[in-house]
C-alpha angles and dihedrals in degrees: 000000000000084000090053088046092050091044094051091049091049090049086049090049095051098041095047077047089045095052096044087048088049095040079052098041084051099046096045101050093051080046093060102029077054095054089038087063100049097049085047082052094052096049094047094056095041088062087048103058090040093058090042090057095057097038103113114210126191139180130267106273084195128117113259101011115112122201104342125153134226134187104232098214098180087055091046109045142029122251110274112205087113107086115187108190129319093255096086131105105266124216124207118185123203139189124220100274084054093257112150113253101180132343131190086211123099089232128015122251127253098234137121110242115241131170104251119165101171102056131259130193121230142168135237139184140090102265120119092192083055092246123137096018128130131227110217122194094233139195117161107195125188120250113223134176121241100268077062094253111150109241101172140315137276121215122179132178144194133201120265091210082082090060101041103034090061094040091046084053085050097049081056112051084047092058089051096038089051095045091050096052086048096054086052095040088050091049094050089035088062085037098053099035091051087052098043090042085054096092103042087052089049089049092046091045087054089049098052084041087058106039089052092053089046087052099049093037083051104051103070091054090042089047081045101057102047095048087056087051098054094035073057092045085054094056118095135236095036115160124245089255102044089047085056096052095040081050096043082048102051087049090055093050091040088061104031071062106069102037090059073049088065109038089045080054091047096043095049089044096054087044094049092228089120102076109200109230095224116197128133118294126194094235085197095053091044092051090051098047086048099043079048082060099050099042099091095054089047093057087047092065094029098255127149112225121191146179119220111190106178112209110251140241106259132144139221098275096041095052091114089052121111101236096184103066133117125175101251149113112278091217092047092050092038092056089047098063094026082059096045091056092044089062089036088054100043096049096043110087115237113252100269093056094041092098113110090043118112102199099078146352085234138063100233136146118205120212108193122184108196142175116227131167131216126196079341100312121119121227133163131238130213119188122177112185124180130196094234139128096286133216123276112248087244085063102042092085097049099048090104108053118097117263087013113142130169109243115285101225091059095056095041086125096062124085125275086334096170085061086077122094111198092248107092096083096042086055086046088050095040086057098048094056098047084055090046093237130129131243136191143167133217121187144158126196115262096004103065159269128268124183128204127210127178135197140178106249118221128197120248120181107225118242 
């Protein structure tokens, strides 16, 4: 318990840490793509207004055209046959219809010329499937002569490696960094939570300490007590109203009893002094010596109480092979379904008081013994399921936590319900789990209750 609660704080640690590493990682890497951009962007329209400064424009030395500009191109820039590497900043000069004048590129690019100031990032090349091609940081700016007429446009462009390499080296060393901080918050989260777990363990160990101790120290007064009533009961002549008391009394011992019964069995179970005997047991011969059991207190109330064995699954050359074994302690086993019809038969009403359900016209509990597989592997199933007045679905989480009863008033219906201590259930569950099984209940109110219990089935050769 105390393992599964340090487990589940160092998760939460490391996933609160987890979420504020990734919030971080996130916001950084727009932060500097962001600032990668703009200086992108800068540098972009620095260039622009430096080569617009040196473009030399002239006017149209044609006949009949009057005033007309032109970009000369052989005045304003350098020859440009010698290429030095593809991670320049690359010019493209244009006249007023968008023809390309000079470019510092090896091969113009196939793109419509527009005025953008602000940047835009686009992508070139020939590649249908997108390999190959090149993203280019774009701004394309007008060129215009003194007197502010336009003349052609300027459009100049850097390369986007610059962006995404940086921020790709960036993205790496995050992941590293974060894994790195989770591995170390993992490891002090185990660590802390341990520490800080530490108390509350000491402080449970000391309960159930002392709640075993209470119980043993309990049980000879409370044997004793209930030996001196019915040695009282036995004396003659008792009056009607001392007879009632001893009686009232002995019930009331009888049953202090076996609730300092159960919490001696849960404490020894949670401190692992009670060290279960495993062999193999015959699950159909222990559920007929315990219905036989059980019989007598079933006829008392009118219920019909039945064993269901369905024939196995077994085939020519495992006919001599015991298929209903499982690897557990017989007492144990014997308390856990000794327990479940105990509840089956207390909260099912008794035959005369069945009408107003609308399960059956009886008042019957089932007990089926059944071998299942699973991926190949044989268990067995044992369901018991009653007819009585059921559990609602709010309480169906909480049945098996100690002192936990379903409210009175609603089972006001079942028999000597306030004898029940909320304890029954958590001894059934206790004994399922140290036998690795499963258990699991259904129920609807007014209709009925079944209980599922599941065990890994071993093969014993019958003697």
């Amino acid at each position: 318990m105390f393992q599964t609660t340090r487990r589940r704080l160092a998760i939460w640690y490391t996933t609160v840490t987890a979420i504020v590493l990734l919030m971080f990682a996130i916001g950084m890497y727009i932060y500097v793509r962001g600032t990668l951009i703009e200086r992108i962007d800068d540098t972009l329209n620095h260039v622009v207004e430096v080569v617009s400064r040196s473009i030399s424009i002239e006017r149209v030395q044609t006949p009949g055209v009057n005033g007309e500009l032109q970009i000369n191109v052989g005045a304003s820039f350098q020859d440009n046959s010698d290429r030095i590497d593809d991670d320049r900043i690359d010019l493209e000069v244009f006249n007023l219809s968008g023809k390309l004048l000079w470019s510092t590129l090896k091969e113009p690019l196939d793109l419509p010329v527009w005025i953008d100031l602000d940047g835009s990032t686009v992508r070139v090349g020939n590649n249908a499937m997108g390999q190959n091609q090149r993203i280019l940081r774009q701004i394309t700016a007008p060129i215009s002569s003194i007197d502010g007429r336009l003349a052609g446009f300027l459009r100049v462009s850097h390369p986007w490696f610059e962006v995404t390499k940086p921020t790709e080296l960036l993205t790496i060393d995050l992941t590293i960094g974060i894994c790195l901080v989770l591995t170390s918050v993992a490891a002090i989260g185990w660590l802390l939570s341990g520490i800080a777990i530490e108390p509350v363990k000491a402080s449970y160990q000391q309960l159930k300490q002392f709640t075993a101790d209470a119980s043993h120290e309990l049980r000879n007064p409370i044997a004793t007590i209930q030996t001196n009533v019915q040695v009282a009961l036995g004396e003659e002549p008792l009056a009607p109203q001392q007879r009632q008391q001893l009686q009232t009394i002995e019930r009331l011992t009888r049953r202090l009893g076996k609730l300092v019964d159960d919490l001696l069995f849960l404490a020894r179970q949670d401190s692992s002094t009670l060290t279960p005997q495993f062999c193999p047991v015959p699950l159909d011969a222990l559920l007929m010596e315990t219905i036989e059991e059980q019989q007598l207190a079933a006829a008392a109330r009118g219920i019909a109480l039945t064993l269901e064995i369905v024939d196995p699954i077994v085939s020519a050359e495992d006919k001599d092979i015991d298929a209903f074994s499982i690897l557990g302690d017989w007492d144990r086993l014997a308390r856990l379904f000794t327990n479940l019809l105990t509840n089956a038969i207390q909260y099912t009403p008794p035959q005369d008081t069945h009408s107003g359900f609308s399960a059956m016209d009886r008042s019957e509990i089932k007990v089926q013994l059944k071998q299942i597989f699973r991926q190949n592997t044989a268990y067995l199933q044992v369901k018991v399921s009653d007819t009585g007045i059921g559990i609602p679905d709010t309480a169906l989480p909480h049945l098996f936590d100690r002192f936990y009863r379903v409210d009175p008033a609603r089972t006001a219906t079942a028999s000597d319900v306030s004898s029940g201590s909320g304890l029954g259930l958590a001894i059934v569950q206790s004994i399922v789990a140290s036998h690795q099984g499963e258990l699991s209940i259904e129920s609807q109110v007014n209709v009925g209750t079944t209980v599922t219990a599941i065990f890994k089935a071993v093969a014993i050769r019958s003697s």
